[in-house]
N, CA and C atoms of all chains as a GROMACS GRO file, in nm:
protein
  615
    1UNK      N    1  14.240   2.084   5.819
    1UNK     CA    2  14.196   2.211   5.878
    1UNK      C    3  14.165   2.314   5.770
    2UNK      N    4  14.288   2.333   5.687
    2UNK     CA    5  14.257   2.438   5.539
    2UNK      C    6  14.137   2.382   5.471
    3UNK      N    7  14.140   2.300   5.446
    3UNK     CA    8  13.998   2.232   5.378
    3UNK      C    9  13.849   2.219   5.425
    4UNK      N   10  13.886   2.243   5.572
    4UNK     CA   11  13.739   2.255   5.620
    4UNK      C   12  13.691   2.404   5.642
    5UNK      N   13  13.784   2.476   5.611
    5UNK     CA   14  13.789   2.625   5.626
    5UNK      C   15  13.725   2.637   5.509
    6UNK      N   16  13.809   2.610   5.362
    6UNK     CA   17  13.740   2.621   5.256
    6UNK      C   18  13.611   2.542   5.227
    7UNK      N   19  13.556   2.437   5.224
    7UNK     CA   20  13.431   2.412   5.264
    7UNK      C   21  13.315   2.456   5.320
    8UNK      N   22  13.360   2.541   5.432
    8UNK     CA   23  13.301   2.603   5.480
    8UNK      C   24  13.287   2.712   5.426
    9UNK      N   25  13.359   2.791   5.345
    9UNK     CA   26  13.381   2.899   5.246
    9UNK      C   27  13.288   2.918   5.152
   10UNK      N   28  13.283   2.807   5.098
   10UNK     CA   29  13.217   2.744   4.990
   10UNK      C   30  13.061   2.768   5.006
   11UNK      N   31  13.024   2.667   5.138
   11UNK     CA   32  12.895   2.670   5.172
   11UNK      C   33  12.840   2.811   5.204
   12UNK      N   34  12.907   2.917   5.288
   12UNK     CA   35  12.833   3.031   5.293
   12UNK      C   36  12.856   3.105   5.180
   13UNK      N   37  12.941   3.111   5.054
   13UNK     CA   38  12.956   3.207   4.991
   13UNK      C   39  12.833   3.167   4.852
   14UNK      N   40  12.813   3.003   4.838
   14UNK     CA   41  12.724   2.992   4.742
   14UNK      C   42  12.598   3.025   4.799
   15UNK      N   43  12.567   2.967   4.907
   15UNK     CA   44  12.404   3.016   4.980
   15UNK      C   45  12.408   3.196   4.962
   16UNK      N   46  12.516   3.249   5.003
   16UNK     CA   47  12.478   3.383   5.027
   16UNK      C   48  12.439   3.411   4.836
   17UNK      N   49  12.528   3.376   4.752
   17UNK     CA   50  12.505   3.412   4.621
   17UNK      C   51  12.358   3.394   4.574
   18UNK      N   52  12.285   3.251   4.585
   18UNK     CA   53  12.160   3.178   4.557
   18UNK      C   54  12.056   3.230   4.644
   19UNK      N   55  12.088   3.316   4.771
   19UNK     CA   56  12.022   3.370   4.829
   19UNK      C   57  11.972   3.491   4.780
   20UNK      N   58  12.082   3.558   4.741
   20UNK     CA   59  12.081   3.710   4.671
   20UNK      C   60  12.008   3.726   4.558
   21UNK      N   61  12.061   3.592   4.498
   21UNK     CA   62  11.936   3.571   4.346
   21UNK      C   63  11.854   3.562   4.323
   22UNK      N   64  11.777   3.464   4.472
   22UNK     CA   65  11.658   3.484   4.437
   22UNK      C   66  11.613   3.580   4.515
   23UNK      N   67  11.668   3.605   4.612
   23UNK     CA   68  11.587   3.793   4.630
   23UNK      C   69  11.557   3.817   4.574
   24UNK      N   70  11.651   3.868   4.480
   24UNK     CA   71  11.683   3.961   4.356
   24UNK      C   72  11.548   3.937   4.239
   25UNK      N   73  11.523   3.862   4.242
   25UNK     CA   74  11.381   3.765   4.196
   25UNK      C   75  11.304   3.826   4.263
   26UNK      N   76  11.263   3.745   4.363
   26UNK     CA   77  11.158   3.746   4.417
   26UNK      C   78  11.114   3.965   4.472
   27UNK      N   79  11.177   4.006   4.513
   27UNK     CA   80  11.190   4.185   4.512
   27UNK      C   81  11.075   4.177   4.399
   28UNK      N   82  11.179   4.195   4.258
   28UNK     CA   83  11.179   4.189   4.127
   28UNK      C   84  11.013   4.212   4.143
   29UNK      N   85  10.944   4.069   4.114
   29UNK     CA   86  10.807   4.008   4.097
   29UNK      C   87  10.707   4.092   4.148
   30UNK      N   88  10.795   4.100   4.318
   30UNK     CA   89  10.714   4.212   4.437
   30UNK      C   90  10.684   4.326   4.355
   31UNK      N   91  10.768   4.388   4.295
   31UNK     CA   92  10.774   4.546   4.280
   31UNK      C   93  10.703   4.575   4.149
   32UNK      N   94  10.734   4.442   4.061
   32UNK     CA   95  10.644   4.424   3.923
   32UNK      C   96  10.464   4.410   3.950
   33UNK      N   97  10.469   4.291   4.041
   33UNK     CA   98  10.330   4.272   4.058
   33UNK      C   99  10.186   4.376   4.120
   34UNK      N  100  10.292   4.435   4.216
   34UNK     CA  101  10.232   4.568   4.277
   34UNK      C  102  10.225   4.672   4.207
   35UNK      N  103  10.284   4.701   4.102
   35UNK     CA  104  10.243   4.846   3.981
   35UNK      C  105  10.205   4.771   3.948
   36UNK      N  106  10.157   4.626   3.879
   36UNK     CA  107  10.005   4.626   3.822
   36UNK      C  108   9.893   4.621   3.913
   37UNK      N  109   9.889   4.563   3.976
   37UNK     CA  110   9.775   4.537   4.074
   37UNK      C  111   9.777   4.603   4.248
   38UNK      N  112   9.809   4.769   4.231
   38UNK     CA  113   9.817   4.800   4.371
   38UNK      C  114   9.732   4.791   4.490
   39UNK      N  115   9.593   4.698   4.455
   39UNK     CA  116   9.487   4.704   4.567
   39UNK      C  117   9.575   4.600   4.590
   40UNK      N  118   9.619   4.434   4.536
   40UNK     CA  119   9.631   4.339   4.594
   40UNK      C  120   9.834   4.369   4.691
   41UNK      N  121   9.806   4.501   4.690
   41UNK     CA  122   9.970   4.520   4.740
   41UNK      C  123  10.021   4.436   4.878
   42UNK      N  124   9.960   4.445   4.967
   42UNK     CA  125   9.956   4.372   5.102
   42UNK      C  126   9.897   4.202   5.091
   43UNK      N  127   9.848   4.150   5.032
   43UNK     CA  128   9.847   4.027   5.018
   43UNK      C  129   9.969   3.952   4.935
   44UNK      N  130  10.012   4.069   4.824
   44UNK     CA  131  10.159   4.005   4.755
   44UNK      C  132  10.250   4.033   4.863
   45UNK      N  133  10.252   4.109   4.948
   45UNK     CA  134  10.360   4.134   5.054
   45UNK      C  135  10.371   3.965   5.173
   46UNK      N  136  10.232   3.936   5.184
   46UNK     CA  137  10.230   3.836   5.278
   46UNK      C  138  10.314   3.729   5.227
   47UNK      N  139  10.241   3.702   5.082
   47UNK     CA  140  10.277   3.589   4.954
   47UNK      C  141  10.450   3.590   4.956
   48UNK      N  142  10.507   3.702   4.941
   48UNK     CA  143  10.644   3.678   4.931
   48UNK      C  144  10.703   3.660   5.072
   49UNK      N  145  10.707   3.742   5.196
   49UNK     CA  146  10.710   3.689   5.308
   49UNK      C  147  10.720   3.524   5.318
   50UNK      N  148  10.612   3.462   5.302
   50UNK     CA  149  10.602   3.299   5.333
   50UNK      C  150  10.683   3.231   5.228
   51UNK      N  151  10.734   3.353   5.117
   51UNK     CA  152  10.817   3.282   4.981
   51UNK      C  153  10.965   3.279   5.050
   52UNK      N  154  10.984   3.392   5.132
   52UNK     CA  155  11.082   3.452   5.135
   52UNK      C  156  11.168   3.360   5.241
   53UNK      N  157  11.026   3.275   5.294
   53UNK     CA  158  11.078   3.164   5.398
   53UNK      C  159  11.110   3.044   5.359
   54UNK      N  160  11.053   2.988   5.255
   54UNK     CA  161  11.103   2.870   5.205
   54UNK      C  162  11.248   2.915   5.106
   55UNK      N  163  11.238   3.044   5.042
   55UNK     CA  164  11.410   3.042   4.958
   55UNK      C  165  11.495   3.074   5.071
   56UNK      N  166  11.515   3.091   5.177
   56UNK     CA  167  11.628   3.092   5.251
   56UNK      C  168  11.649   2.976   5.329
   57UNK      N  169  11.542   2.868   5.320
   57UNK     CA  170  11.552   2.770   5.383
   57UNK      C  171  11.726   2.686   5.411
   58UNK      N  172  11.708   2.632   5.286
   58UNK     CA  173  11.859   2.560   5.233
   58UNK      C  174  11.946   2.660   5.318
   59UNK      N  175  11.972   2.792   5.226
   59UNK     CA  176  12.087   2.879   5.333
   59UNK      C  177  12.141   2.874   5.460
   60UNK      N  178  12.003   2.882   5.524
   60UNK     CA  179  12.012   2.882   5.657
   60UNK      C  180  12.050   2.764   5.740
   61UNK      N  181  12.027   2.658   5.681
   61UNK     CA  182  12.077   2.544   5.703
   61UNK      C  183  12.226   2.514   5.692
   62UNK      N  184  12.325   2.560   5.554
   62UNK     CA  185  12.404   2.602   5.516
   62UNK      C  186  12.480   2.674   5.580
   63UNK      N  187  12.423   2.765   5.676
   63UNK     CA  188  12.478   2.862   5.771
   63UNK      C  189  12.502   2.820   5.877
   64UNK      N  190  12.438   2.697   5.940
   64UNK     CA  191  12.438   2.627   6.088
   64UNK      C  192  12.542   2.547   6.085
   65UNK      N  193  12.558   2.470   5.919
   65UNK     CA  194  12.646   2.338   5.900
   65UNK      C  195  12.769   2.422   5.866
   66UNK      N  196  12.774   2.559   5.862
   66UNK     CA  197  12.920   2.579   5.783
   66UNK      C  198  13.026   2.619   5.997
   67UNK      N  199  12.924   2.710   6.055
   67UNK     CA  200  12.962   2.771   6.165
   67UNK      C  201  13.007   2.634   6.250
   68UNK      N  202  12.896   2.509   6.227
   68UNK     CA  203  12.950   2.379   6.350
   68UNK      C  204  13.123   2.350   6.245
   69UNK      N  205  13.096   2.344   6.125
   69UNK     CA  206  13.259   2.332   6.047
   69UNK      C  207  13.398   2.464   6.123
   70UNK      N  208  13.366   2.514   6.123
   70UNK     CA  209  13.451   2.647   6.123
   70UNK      C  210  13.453   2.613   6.336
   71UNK      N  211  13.388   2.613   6.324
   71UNK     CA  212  13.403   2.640   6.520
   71UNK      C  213  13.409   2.510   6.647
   72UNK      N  214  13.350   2.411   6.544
   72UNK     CA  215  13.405   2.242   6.658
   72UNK      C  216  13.448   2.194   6.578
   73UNK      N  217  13.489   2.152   6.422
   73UNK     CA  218  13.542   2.060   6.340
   73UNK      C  219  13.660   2.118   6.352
   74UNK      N  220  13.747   2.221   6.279
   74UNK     CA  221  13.827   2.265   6.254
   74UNK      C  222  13.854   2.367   6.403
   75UNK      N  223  13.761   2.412   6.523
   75UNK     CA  224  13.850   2.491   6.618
   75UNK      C  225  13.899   2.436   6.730
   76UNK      N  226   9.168   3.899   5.683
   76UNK     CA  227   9.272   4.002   5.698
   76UNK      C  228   9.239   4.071   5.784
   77UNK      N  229   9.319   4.110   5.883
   77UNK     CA  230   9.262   4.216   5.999
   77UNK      C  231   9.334   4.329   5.938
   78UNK      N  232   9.257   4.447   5.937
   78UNK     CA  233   9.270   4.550   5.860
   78UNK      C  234   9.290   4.678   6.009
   79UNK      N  235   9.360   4.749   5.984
   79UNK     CA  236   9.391   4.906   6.079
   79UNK      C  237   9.292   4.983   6.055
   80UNK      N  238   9.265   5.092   6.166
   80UNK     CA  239   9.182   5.167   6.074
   80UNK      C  240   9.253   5.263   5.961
   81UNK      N  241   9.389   5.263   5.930
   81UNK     CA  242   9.452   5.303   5.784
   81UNK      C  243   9.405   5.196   5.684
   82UNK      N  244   9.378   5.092   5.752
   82UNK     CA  245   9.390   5.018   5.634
   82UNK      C  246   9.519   4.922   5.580
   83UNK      N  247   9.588   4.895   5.700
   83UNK     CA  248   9.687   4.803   5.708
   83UNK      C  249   9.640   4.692   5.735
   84UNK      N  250   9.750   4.573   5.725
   84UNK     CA  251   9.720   4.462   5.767
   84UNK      C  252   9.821   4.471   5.918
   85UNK      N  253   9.727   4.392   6.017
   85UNK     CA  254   9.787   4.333   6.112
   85UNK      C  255   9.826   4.215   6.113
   86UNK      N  256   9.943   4.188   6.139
   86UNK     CA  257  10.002   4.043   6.153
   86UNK      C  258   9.978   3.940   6.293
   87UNK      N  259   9.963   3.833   6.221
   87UNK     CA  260   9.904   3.718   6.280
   87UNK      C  261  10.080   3.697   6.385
   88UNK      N  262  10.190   3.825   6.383
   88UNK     CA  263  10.280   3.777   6.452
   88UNK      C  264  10.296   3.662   6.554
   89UNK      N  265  10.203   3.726   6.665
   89UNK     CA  266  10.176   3.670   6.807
   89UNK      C  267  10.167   3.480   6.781
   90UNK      N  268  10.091   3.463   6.690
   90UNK     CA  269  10.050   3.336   6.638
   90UNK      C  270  10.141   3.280   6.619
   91UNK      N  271  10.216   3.304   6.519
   91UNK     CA  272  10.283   3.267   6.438
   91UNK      C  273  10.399   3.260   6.534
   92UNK      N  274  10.476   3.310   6.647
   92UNK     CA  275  10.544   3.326   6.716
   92UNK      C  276  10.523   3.152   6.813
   93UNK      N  277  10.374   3.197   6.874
   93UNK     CA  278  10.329   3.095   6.977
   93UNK      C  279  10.327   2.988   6.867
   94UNK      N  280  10.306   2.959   6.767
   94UNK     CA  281  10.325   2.812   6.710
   94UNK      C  282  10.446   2.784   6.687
   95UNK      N  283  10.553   2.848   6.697
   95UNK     CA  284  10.659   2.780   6.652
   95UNK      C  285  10.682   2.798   6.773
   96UNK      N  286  10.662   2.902   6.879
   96UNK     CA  287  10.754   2.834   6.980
   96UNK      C  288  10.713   2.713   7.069
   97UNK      N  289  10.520   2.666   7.035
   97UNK     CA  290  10.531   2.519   7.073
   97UNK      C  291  10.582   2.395   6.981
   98UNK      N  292  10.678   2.439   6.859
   98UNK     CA  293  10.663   2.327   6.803
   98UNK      C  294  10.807   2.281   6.884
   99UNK      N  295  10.894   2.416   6.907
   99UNK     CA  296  11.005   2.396   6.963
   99UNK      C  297  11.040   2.359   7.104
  100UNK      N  298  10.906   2.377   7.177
  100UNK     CA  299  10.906   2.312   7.267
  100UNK      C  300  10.893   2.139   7.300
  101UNK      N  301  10.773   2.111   7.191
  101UNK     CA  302  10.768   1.969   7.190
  101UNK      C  303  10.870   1.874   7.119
  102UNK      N  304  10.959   1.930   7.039
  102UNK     CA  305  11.105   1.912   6.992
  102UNK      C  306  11.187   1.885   7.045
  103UNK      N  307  11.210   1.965   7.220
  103UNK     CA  308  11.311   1.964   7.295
  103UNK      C  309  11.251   1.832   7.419
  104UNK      N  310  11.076   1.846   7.445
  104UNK     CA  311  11.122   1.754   7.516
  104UNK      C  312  11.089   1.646   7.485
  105UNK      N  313  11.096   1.587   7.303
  105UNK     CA  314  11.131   1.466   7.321
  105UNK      C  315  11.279   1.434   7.255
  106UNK      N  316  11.380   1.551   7.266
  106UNK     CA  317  11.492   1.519   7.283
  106UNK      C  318  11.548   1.506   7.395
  107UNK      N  319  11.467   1.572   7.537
  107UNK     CA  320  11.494   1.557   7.672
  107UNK      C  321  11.456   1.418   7.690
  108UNK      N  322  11.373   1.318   7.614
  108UNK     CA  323  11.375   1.179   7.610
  108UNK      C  324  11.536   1.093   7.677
  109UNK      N  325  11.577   1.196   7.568
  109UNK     CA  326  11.744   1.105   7.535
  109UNK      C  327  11.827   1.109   7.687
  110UNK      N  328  11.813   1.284   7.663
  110UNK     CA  329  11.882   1.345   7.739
  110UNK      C  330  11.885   1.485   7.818
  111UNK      N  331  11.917   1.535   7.928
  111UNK     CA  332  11.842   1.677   7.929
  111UNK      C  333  11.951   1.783   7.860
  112UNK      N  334  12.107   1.718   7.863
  112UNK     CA  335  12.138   1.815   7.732
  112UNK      C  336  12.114   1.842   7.611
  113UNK      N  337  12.071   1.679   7.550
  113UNK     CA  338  11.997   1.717   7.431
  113UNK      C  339  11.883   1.803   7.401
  114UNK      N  340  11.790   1.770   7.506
  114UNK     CA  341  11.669   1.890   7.528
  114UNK      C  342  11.688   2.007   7.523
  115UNK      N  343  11.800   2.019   7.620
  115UNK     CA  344  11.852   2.185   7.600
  115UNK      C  345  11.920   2.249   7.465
  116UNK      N  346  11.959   2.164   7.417
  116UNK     CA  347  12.022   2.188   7.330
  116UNK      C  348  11.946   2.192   7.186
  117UNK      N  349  11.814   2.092   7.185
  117UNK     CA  350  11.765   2.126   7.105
  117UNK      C  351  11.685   2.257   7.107
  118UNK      N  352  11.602   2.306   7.251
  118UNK     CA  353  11.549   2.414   7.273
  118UNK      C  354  11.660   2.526   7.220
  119UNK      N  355  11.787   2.583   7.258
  119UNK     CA  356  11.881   2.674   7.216
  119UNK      C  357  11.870   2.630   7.058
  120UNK      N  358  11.853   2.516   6.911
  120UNK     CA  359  11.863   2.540   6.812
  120UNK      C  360  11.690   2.614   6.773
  121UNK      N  361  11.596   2.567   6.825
  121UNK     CA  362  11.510   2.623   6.770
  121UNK      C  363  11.477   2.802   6.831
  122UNK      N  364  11.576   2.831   6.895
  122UNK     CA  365  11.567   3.000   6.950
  122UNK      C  366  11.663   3.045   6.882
  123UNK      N  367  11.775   2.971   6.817
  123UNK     CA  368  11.839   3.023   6.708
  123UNK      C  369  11.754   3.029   6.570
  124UNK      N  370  11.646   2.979   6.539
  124UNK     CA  371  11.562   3.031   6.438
  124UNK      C  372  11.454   3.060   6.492
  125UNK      N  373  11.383   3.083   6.604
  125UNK     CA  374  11.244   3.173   6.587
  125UNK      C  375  11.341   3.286   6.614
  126UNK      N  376  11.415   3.337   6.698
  126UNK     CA  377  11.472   3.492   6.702
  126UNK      C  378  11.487   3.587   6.590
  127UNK      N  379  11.591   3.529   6.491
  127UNK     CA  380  11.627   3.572   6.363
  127UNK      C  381  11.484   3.626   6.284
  128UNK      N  382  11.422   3.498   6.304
  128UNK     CA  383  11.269   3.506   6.223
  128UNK      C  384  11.142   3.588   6.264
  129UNK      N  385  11.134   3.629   6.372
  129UNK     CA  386  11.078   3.694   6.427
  129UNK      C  387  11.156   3.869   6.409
  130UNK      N  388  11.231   3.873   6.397
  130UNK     CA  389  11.318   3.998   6.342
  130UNK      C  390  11.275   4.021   6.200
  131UNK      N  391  11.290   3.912   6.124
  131UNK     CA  392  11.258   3.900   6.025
  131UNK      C  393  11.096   3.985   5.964
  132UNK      N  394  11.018   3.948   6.032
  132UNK     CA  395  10.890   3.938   6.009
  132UNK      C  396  10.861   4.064   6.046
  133UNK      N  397  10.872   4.140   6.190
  133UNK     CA  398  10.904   4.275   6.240
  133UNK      C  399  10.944   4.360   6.108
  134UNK      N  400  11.036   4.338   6.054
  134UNK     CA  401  11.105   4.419   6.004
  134UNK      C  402  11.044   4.435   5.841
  135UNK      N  403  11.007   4.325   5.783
  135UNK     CA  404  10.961   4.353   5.669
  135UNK      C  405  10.793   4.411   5.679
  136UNK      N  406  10.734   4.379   5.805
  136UNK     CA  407  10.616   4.476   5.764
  136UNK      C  408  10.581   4.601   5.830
  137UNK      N  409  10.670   4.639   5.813
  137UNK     CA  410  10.702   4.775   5.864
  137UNK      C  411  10.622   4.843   5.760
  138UNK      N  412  10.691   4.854   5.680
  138UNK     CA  413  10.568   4.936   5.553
  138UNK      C  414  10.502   4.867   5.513
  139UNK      N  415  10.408   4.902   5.434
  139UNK     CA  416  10.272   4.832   5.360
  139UNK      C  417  10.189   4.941   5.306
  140UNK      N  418  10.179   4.868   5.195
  140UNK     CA  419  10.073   4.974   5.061
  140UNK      C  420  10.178   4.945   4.924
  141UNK      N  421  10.096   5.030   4.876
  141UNK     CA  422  10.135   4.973   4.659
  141UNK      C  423  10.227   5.111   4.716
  142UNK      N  424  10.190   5.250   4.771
  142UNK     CA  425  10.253   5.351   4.779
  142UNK      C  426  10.410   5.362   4.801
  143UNK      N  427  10.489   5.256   4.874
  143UNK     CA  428  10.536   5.224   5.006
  143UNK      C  429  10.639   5.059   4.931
  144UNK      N  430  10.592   5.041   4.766
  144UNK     CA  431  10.656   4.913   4.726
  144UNK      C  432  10.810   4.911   4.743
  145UNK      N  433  10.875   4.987   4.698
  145UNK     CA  434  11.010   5.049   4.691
  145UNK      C  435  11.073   4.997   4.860
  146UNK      N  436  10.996   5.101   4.941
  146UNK     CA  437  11.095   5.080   5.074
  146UNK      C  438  11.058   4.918   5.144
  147UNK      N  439  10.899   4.840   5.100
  147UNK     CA  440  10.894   4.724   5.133
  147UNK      C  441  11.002   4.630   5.049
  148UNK      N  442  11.067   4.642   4.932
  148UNK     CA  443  11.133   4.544   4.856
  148UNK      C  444  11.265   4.574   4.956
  149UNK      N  445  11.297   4.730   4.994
  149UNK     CA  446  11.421   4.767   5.098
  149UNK      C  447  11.492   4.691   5.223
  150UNK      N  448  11.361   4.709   5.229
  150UNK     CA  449  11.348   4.640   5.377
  150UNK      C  450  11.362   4.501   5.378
  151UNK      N  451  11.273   4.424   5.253
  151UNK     CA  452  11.257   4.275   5.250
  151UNK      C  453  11.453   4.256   5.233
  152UNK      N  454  11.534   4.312   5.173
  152UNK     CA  455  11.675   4.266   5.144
  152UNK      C  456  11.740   4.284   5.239
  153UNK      N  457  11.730   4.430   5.336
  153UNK     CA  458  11.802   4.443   5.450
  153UNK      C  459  11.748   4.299   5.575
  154UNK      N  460  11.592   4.291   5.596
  154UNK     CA  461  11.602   4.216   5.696
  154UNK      C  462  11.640   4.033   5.670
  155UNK      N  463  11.636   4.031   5.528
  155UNK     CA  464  11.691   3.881   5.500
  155UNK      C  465  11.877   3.889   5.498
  156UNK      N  466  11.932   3.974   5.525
  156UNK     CA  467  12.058   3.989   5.492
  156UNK      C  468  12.128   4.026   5.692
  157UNK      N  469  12.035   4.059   5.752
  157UNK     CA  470  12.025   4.078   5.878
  157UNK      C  471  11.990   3.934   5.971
  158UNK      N  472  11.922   3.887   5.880
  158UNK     CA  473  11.862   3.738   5.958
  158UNK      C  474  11.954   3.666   5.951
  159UNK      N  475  12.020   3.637   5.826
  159UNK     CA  476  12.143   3.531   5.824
  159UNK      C  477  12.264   3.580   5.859
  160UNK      N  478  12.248   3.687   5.928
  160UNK     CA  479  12.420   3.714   5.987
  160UNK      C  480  12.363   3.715   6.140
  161UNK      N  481  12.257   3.739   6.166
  161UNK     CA  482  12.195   3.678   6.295
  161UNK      C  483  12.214   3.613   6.368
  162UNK      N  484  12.190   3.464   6.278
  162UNK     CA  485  12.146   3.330   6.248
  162UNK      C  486  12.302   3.283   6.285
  163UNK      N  487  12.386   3.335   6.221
  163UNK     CA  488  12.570   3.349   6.190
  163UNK      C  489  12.589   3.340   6.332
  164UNK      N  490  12.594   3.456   6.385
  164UNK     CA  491  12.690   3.465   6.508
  164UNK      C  492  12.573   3.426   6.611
  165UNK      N  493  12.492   3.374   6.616
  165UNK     CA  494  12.398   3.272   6.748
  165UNK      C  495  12.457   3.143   6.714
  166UNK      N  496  12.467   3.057   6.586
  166UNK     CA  497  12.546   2.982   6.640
  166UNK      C  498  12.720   2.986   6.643
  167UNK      N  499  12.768   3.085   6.623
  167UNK     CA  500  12.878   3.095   6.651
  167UNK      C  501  12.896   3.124   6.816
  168UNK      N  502  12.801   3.213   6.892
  168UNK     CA  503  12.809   3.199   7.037
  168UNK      C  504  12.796   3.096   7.084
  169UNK      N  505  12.670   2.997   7.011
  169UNK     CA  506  12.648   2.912   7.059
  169UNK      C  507  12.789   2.776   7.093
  170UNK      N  508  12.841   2.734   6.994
  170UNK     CA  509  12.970   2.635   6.951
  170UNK      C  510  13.088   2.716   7.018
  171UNK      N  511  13.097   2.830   7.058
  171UNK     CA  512  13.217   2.916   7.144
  171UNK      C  513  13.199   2.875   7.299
  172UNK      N  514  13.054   2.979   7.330
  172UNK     CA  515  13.022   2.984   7.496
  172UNK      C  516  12.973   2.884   7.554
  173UNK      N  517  12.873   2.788   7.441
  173UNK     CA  518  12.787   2.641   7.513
  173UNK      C  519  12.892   2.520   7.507
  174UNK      N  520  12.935   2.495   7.612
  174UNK     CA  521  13.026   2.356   7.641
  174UNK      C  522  12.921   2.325   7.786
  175UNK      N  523  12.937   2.207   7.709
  175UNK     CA  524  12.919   2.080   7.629
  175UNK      C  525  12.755   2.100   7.552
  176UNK      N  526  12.785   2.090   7.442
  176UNK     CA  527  12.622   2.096   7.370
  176UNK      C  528  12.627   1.944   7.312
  177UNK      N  529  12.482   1.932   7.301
  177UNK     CA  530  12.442   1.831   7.190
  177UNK      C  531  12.459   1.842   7.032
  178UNK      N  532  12.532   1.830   6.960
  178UNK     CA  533  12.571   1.909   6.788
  178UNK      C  534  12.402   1.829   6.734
  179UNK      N  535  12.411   1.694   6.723
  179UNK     CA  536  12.304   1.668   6.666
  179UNK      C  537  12.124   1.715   6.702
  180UNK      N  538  12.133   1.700   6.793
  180UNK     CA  539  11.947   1.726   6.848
  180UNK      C  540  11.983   1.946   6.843
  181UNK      N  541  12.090   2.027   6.857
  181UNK     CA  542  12.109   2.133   6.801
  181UNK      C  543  12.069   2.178   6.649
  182UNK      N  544  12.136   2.122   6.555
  182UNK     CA  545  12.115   2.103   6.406
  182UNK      C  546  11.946   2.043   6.348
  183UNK      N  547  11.922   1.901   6.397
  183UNK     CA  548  11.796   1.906   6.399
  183UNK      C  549  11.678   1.984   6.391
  184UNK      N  550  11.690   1.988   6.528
  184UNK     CA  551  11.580   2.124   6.577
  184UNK      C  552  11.567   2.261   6.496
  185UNK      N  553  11.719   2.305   6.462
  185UNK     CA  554  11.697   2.429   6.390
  185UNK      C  555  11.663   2.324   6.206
  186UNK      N  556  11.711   2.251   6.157
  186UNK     CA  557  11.680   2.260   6.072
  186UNK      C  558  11.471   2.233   6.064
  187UNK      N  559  11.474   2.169   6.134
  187UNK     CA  560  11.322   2.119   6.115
  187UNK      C  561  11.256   2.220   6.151
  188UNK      N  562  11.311   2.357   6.192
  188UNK     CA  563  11.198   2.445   6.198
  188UNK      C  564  11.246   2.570   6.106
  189UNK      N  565  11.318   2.512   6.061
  189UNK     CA  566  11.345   2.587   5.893
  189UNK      C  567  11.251   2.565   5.790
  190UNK      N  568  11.200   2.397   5.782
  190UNK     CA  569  11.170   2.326   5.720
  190UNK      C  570  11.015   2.325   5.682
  191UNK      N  571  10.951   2.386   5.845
  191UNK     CA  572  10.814   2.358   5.912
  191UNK      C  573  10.749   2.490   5.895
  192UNK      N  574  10.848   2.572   5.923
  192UNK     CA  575  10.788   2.718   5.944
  192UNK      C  576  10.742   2.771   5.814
  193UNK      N  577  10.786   2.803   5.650
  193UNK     CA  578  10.705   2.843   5.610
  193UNK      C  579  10.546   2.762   5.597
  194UNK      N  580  10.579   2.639   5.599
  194UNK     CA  581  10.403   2.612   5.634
  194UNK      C  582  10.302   2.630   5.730
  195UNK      N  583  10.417   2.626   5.833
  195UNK     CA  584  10.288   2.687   5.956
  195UNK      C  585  10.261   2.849   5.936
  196UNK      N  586  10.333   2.898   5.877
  196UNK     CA  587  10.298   3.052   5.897
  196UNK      C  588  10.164   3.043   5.746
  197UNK      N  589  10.245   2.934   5.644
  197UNK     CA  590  10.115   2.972   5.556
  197UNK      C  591   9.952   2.945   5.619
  198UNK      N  592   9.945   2.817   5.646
  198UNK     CA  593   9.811   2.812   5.764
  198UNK      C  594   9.808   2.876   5.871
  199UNK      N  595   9.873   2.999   5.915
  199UNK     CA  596   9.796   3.073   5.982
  199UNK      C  597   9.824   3.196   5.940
  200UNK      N  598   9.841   3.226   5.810
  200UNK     CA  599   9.823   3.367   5.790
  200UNK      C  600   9.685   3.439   5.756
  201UNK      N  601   9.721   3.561   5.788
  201UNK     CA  602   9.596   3.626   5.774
  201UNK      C  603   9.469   3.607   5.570
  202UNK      N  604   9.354   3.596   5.642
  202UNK     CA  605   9.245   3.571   5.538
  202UNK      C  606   9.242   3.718   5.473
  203UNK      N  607   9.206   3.744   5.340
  203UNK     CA  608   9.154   3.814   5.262
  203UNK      C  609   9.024   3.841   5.316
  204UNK      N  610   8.971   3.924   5.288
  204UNK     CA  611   8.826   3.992   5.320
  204UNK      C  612   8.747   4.031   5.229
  205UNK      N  613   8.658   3.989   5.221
  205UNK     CA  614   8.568   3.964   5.044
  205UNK      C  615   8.474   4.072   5.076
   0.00000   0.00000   0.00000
């Protein structure tokens, strides 16, 4: 039971970290790329959007497998 | 690009909405193949990710322009940080209030439209305008 708790610990606290990072990135690029090139501002907005969907992918997955751990494995 | 008359972009939302919610439909009923709880159950995983995602999408293009970069990078962290605590307690209602669910054709469904969706949104996002 303690172990699937921590497992589960595990899984949301590294996704949330790897999540944050590459935000933290991807923002970054956003906010860089747009003071150089402010006409293309709304097409880099789309660009990271559809980015923004494949880096949370894993997470979110991560997030489904940690909640079925925490709430039918271990409740 | 469909352009406002400001000069915004309009989002291909609606689209992008109606394709995933037929992909999640044809998901569920050929998990209703199996079973009609599985069906159901896969339909409830893929409304646990178009909901979140559709929040998602709402929320980050709220602003738009080079003017406006600052509160779009704002926004992009609040609504990805909003989606996965979303995402959190739908299936936590879900594994609490849904007895008897299907776990597998559930998991599935949401993952494969984790998986699917940034490509379908890339083929149907909005065109540039030359």
């Amino acid at each position: 039971m303690e172990m699937v708790m921590i497992a589960a610990s595990i899984i949301l606290g590294l996704g949330a970290l790897a999540t944050g990072i590459g935000f933290g990135l991807l923002g970054g690029k956003l906010l860089e790329s747009t003071a150089r090139q402010p006409e293309m501002a709304n097409q880099l907005q789309t660009k990271t959007f559809i980015m923004a969907g494949l880096l949370d992918a894993v997470p979110m997955i991560g997030v489904g497998i940690a909640m079925y751990l925490i709430f039918v494995v271990a409740g | 690009m469909t352009k406002t008359r400001t000069g915004l972009i309009r989002l291909p939302l609606v689209r992008w909405l109606t394709a995933e919610g037929s992909v999640v439909l044809v998901i569920s009923l050929l998990w209703s193949l199996e079973s009609r709880l599985a069906g159901y159950s896969a339909l409830i995983g893929g409304l646990i990710f178009v909901i979140p995602s559709a929040y998602f999408a709402h929320r980050v293009f709220r602003h738009q322009g080079a003017r406006n970069a600052s509160l779009m990078v704002g926004d992009l962290f609040r609504a990805e940080s909003i989606k996965l605590a979303l995402t959190a307690v739908f299936f936590a209602a879900v594994f609490i209030l849904m007895e008897p669910v299907h776990v597998p054709a559930l998991l599935f469904t949401f993952a494969v439209m984790v998986a699917i969706s940034p490509a379908l949104r890339w083929f149907l996002r909005s065109k540039p305008q030359r």
